[in-house]
C-alpha positions as CSV (number, residue, x, y, z in Angstrom):
1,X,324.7,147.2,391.0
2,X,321.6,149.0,389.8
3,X,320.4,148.9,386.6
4,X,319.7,152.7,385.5
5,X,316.7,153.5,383.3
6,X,318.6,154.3,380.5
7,X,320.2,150.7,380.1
8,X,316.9,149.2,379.8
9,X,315.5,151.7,377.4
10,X,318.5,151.2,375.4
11,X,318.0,147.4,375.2
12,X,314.8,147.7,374.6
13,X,315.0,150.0,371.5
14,X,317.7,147.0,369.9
15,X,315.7,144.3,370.8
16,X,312.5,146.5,369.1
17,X,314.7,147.0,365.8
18,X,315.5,143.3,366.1
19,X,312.1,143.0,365.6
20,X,311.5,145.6,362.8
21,X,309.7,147.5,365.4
22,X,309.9,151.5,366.4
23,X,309.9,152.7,369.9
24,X,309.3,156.3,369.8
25,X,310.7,158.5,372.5
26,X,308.1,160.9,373.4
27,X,309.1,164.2,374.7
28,X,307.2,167.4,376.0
29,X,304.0,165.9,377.4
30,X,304.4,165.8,381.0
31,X,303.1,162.5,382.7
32,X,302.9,160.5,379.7
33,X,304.8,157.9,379.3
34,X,307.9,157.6,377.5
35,X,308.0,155.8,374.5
36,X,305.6,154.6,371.9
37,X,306.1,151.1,370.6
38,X,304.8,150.6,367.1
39,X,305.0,147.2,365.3
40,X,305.2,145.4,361.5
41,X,301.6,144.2,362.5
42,X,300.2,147.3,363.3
43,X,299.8,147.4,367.2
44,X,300.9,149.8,369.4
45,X,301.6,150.2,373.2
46,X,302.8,153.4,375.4
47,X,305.8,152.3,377.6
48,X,306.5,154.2,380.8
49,X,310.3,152.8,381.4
50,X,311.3,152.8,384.7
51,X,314.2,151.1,386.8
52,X,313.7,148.4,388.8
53,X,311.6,149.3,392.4
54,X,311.2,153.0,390.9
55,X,307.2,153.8,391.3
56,X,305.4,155.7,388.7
57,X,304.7,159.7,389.7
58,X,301.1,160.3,390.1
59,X,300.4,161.7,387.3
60,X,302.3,159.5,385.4
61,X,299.9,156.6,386.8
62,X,297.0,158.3,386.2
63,X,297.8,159.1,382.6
64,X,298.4,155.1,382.1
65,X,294.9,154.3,383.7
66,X,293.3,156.7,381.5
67,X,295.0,155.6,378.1
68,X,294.4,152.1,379.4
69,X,290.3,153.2,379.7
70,X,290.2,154.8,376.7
71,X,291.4,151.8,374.8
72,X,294.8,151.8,374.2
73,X,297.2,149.3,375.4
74,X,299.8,150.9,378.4
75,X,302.6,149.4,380.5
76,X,304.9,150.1,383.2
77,X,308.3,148.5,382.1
78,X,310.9,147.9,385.1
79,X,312.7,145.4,383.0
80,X,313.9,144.1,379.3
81,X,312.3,140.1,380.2
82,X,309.1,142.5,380.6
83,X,309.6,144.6,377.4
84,X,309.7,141.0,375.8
85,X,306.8,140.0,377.4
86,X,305.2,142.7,375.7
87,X,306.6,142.6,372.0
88,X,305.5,139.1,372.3
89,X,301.9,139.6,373.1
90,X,301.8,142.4,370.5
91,X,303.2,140.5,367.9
92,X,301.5,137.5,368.1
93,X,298.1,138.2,370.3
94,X,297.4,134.9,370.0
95,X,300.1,133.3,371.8
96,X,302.5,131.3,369.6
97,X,305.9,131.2,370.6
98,X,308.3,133.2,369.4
99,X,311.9,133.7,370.6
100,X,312.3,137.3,371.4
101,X,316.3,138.1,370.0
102,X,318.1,140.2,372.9
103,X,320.1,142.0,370.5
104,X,320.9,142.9,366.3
């Protein structure tokens, strides 16, 4: 069964609120990414959610690169265990554990 896009953004955006985060959907600016994660401690990263195998457009990659050069922090996310990769290096940059919840 393939997972659809929508599934992981949806369990994303709970496990985000879990977290008193925000994820953002951004609309109307073709190739960026899709949602903007903001957190309690102030960081930020654009998320391009894709489905599993599903490749970036080109634009869409270039726009990543070039927020990436710029300075901000942007990901590709092709799964929730990444998404909580992520929350976990934004939350605590210097690597303490922390147990992601999957859900409210």
């Amino acid at each position: 069964m393939r997972v659809l896009e929508s599934e992981i953004e949806q369990a994303c955006v709970k496990i985000a609120k879990a977290h008193k985060c925000i994820l953002l959907k951004i609309q109307g600016a073709k190739g960026y990414p899709d949602r903007l994660l903001l957190t309690p401690t102030g960081q930020a990263m654009f998320m391009e959610i894709k489905r599993p195998g599903e490749s970036l457009r080109p634009l869409q990659r270039h726009i990543l690169e070039d927020l990436t050069l710029k300075g901000f922090k942007a990901e590709e996310i092709d799964s929730v265990e990444l998404f909580k990769h992520c929350l976990t290096g934004l939350l605590l940059p210097n690597g303490n554990p922390m147990a992601i919840k999957n859900e409210v």
